[in-house]
DRENVEX-892244 format. One record per residue (C-alpha): residue in one letter; x, y, z. Coordinates in steps of 0.2 Angstrom, whole numbers. Layout:
N
<'A' <X Y Z>> ...
//
This chain:
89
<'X' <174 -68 -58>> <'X' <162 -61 -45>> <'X' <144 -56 -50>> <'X' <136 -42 -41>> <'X' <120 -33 -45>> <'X' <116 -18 -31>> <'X' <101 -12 -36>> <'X' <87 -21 -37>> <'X' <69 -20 -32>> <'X' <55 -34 -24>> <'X' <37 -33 -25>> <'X' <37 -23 -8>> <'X' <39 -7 -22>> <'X' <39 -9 -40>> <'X' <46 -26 -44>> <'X' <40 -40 -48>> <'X' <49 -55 -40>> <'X' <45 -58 -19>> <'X' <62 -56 -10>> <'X' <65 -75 -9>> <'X' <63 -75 -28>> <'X' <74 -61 -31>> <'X' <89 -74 -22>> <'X' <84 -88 -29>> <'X' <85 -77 -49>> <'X' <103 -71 -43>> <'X' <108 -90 -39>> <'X' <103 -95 -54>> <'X' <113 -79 -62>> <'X' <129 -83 -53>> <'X' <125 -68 -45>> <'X' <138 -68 -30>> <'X' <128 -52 -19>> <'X' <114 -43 -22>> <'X' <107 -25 -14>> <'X' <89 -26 -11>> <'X' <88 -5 -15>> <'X' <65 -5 -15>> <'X' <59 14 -17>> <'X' <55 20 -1>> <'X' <54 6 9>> <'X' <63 -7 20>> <'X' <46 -20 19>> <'X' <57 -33 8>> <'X' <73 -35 18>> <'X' <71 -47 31>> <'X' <65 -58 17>> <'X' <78 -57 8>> <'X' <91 -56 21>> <'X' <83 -73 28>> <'X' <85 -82 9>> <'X' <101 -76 6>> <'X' <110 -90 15>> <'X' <101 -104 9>> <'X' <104 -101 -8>> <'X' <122 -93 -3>> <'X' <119 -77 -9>> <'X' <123 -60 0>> <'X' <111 -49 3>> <'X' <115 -29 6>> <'X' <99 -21 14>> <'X' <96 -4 7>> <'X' <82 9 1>> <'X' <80 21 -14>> <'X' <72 34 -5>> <'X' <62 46 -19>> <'X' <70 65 -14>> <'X' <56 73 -25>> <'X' <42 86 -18>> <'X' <27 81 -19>> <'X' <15 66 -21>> <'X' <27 50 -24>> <'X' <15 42 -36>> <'X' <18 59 -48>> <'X' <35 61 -45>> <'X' <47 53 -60>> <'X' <60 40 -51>> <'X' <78 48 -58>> <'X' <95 51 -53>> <'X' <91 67 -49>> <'X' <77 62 -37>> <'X' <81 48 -28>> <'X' <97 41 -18>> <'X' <100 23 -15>> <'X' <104 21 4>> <'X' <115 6 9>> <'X' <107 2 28>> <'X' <119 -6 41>> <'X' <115 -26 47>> 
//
């Protein structure tokens, strides 16, 4: 059975694994492809696009971009209020 997890976030937004580290957990998870999906920015994804191959993971490169007015650090992160992006290659 295949493992995917497309939605996960690197220490380039608000969590709190490096994107190389983010591969290497989802090797060690069996985790077959991951989407790096950071809130509002792409800063992450060459990282993570370079460390997928060496640990034989692949990576999607995406954003969750926050849709809600107003200052981001006051905005609550929903469904509602975000989209998850899927970038091309």
């Amino acid at each position: 059975m295949n493992y995917i997890d497309l939605h996960t976030h690197t220490t380039a937004s608000d969590g709190t694994l490096t994107p190389e580290q983010l591969v290497t957990e989802a090797a060690a998870l069996a985790l077959e492809v991951i989407a790096i999906t950071d809130h509002d920015t792409i800063a992450g994804l060459a990282e993570g696009l370079s460390a997928g191959p060496l640990y034989r993971v692949e990576v999607i490169p995406g954003v969750e971009i926050n849709t809600a007015r107003g200052s981001p650090a006051k905005a609550s992160i929903s469904p509602l209020r975000s989209a998850l992006v899927i970038l091309p290659v």
